[in-house]
RODO-2510 file (C-alpha; in nm, 4 decimals, decimal comma):
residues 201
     n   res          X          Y          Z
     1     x    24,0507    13,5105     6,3625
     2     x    23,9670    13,9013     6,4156
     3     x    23,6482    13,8717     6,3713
     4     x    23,6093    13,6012     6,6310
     5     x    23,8936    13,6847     6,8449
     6     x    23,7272    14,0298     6,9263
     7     x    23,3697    13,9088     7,0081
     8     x    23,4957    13,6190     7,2466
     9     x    23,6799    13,9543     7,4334
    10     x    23,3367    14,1436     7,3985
    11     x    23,1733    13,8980     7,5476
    12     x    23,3775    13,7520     7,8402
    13     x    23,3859    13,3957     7,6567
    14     x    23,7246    13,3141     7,6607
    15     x    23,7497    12,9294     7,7242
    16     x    24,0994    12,9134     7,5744
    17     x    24,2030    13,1495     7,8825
    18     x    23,9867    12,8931     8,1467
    19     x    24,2216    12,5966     7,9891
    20     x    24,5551    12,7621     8,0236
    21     x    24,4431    12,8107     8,3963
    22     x    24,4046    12,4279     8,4550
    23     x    24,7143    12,3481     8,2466
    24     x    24,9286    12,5934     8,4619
    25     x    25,1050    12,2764     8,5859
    26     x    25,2144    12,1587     8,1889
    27     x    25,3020    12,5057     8,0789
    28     x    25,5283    12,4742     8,3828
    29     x    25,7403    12,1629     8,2667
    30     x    25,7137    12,3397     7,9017
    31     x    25,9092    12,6650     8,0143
    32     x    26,1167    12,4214     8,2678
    33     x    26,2611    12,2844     7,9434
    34     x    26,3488    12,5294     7,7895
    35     x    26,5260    12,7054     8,0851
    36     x    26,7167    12,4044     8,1216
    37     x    26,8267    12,4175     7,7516
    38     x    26,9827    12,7725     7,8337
    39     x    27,1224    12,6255     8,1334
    40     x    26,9179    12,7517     8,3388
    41     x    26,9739    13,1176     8,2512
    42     x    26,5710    13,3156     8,1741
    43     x    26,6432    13,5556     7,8103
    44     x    26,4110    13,7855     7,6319
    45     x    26,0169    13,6096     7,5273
    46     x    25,7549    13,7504     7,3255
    47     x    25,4152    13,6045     7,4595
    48     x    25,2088    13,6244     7,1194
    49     x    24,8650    13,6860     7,1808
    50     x    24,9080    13,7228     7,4964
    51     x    24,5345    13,7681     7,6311
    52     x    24,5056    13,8826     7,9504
    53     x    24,8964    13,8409     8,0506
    54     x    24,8679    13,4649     8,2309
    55     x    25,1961    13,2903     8,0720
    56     x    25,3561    13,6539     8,0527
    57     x    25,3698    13,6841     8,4035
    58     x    25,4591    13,3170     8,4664
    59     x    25,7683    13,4343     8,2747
    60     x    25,7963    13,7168     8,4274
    61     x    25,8379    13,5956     8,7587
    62     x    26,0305    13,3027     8,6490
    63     x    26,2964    13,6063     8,5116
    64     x    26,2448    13,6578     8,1898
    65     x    26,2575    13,9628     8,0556
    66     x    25,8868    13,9518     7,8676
    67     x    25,6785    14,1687     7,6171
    68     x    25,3295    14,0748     7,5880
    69     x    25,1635    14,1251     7,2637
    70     x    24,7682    14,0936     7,1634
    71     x    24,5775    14,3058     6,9075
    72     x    24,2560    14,3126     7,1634
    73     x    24,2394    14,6579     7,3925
    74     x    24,1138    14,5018     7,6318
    75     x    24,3007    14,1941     7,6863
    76     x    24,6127    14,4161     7,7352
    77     x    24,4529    14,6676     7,9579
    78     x    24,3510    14,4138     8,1663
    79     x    24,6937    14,2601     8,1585
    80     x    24,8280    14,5675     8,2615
    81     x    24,6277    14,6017     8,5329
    82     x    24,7356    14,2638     8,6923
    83     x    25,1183    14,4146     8,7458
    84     x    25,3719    14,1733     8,7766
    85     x    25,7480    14,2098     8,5676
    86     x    25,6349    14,1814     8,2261
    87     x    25,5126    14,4030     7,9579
    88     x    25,2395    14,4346     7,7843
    89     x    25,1606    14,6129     7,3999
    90     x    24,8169    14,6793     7,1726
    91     x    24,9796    14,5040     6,8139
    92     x    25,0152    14,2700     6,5345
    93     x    25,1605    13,9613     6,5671
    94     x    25,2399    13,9667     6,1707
    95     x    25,4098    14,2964     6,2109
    96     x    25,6590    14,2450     6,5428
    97     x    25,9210    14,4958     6,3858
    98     x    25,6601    14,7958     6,4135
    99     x    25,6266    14,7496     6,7889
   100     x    25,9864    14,8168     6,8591
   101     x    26,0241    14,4920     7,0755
   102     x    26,3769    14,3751     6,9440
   103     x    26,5448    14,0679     6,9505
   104     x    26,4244    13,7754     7,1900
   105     x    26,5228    13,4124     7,2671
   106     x    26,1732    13,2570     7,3193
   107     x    25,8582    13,2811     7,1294
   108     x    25,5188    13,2014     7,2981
   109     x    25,2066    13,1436     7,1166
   110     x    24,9188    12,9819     7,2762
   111     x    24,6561    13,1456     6,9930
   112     x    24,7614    13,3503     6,7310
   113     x    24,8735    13,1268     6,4736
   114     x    24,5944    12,8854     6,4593
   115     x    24,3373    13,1395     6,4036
   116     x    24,5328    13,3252     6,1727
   117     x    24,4754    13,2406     5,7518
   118     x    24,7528    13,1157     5,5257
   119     x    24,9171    13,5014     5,4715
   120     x    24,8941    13,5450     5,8028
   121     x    25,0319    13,2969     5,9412
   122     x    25,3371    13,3174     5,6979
   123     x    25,3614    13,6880     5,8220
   124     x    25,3908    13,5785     6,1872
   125     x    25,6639    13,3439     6,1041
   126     x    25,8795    13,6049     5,9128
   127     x    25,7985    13,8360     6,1947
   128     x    25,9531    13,5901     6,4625
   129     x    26,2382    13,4989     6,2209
   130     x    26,3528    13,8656     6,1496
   131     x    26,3094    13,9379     6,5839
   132     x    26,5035    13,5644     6,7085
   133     x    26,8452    13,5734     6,7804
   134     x    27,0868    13,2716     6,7288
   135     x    26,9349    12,9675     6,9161
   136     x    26,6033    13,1327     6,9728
   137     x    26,3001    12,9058     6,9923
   138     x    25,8790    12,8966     6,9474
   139     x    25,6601    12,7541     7,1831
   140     x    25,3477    12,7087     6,9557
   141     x    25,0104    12,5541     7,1041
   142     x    24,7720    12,4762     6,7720
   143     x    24,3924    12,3515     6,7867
   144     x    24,3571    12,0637     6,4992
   145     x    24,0701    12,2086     6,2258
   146     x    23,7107    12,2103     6,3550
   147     x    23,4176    12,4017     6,3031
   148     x    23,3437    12,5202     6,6784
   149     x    23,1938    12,8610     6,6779
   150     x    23,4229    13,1819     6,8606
   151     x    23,7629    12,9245     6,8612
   152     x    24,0349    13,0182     6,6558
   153     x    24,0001    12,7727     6,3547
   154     x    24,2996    12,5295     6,4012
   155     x    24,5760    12,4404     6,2124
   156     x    24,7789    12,0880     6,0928
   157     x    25,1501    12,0197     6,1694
   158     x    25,1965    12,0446     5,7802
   159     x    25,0623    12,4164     5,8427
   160     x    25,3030    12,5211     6,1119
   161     x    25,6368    12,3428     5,9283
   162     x    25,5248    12,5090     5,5516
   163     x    25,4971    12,8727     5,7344
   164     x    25,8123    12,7610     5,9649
   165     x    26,0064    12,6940     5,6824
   166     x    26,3265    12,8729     5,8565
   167     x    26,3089    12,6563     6,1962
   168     x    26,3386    12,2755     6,2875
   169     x    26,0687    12,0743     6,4133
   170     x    26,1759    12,0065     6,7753
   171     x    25,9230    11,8241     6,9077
   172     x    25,5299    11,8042     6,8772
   173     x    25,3648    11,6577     7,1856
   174     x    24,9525    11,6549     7,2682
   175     x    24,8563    11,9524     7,4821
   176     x    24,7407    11,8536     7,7866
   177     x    24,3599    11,9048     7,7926
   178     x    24,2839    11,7953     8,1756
   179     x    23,9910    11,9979     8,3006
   180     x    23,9246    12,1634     7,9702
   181     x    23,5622    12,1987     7,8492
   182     x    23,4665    11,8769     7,5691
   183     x    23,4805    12,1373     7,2814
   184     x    23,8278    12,2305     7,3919
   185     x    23,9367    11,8640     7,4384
   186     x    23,7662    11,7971     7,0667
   187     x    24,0288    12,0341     6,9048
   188     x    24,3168    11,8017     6,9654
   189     x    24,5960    12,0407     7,0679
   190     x    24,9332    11,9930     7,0222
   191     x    25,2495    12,1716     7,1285
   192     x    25,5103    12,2596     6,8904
   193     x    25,8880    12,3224     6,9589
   194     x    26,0825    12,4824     6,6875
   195     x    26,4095    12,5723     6,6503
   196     x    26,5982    12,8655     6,4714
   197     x    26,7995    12,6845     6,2145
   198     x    27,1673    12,8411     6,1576
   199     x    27,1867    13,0101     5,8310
   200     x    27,5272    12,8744     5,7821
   201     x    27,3959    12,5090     5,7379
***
């Protein structure tokens, strides 16, 4: 995903950003539920790969308190540079504990893990594990494997419960793809809701 990830930054292609924009209305019901979960009271999210700050902010002005983490300069310097409640760090999303961002209630990845290899991937899951409190959940948005050029490289439901092996499966719905360009819509997204499981069962 580096490789890749960097280059779409370099140069401006960014279509996963584009889509997020048209979906603003899905992401909505998404964080709705989960608010309602926690009766209604916003906690502590981690937006992983955060880009350019777009679902940040959302939760950010919905009240959560919100860190913002992408390994891409300029993604977070232009996330920065939007202002809004939420903040923003240059990091790793395999390596959570170096960034000092403590414990959190709500995971949000809408890129990381699907472009990330099998060690990596596995890293980002230990990384949420060791930062989620007791109840804490992930908000995971996966592209199925393809072969489409600059995308992250997709990943199967198999692939986020082996590296998951810690949280339940909540619930895995089809990402809404209205408006998003036909390569996009090819990928097959799908949301994933996990769940910490208690380490007393």
């Amino acid at each position: 995903m580096g490789r890749g990830y960097a280059l779409a930054y370099r140069l401006g292609v960014t279509p996963w950003e584009q889509a997020g924009e048209r979906a603003s209305e899905s992401m909505a019901r998404l964080l709705d539920r989960e608010e309602q979960d926690r009766d209604g009271r916003p906690g502590r999210a981690v937006d992983l790969g955060c880009g350019r700050g777009q679902h940040a902010h959302e939760l950010a002005r919905r009240g959560w308190e919100v860190v913002g983490v992408d390994a891409q300069e300029r993604a977070v310097e232009a996330a920065r540079a939007t202002g809004g409640g939420a903040r923003f760090v240059v990091g790793d999303v395999t390596r959570l504990a170096e960034l000092g961002i403590g414990p959190a209630d709500l995971f949000l990845d809408v890129g990381c893990f699907h472009g990330l290899d099998a060690g990596g991937r596995q890293a980002e899951a230990e990384a949420i594990s060791a930062a989620a409190v007791p109840g804490a959940t992930v908000l995971l948005l996966a592209f199925r494997p393809h072969h489409l050029p600059l995308l992250p490289s997709g990943a199967t439901q198999g692939d986020v419960e082996q590296a998951f092996a810690r949280w339940d499966l909540l619930a895995v719905e089809p990402a809404d793809t209205t408006g998003m360009p036909a390569p996009l819509r090819r990928t097959a997204p799908h949301w994933y809701r996990l769940g910490l499981r208690d380490a007393a069962a």
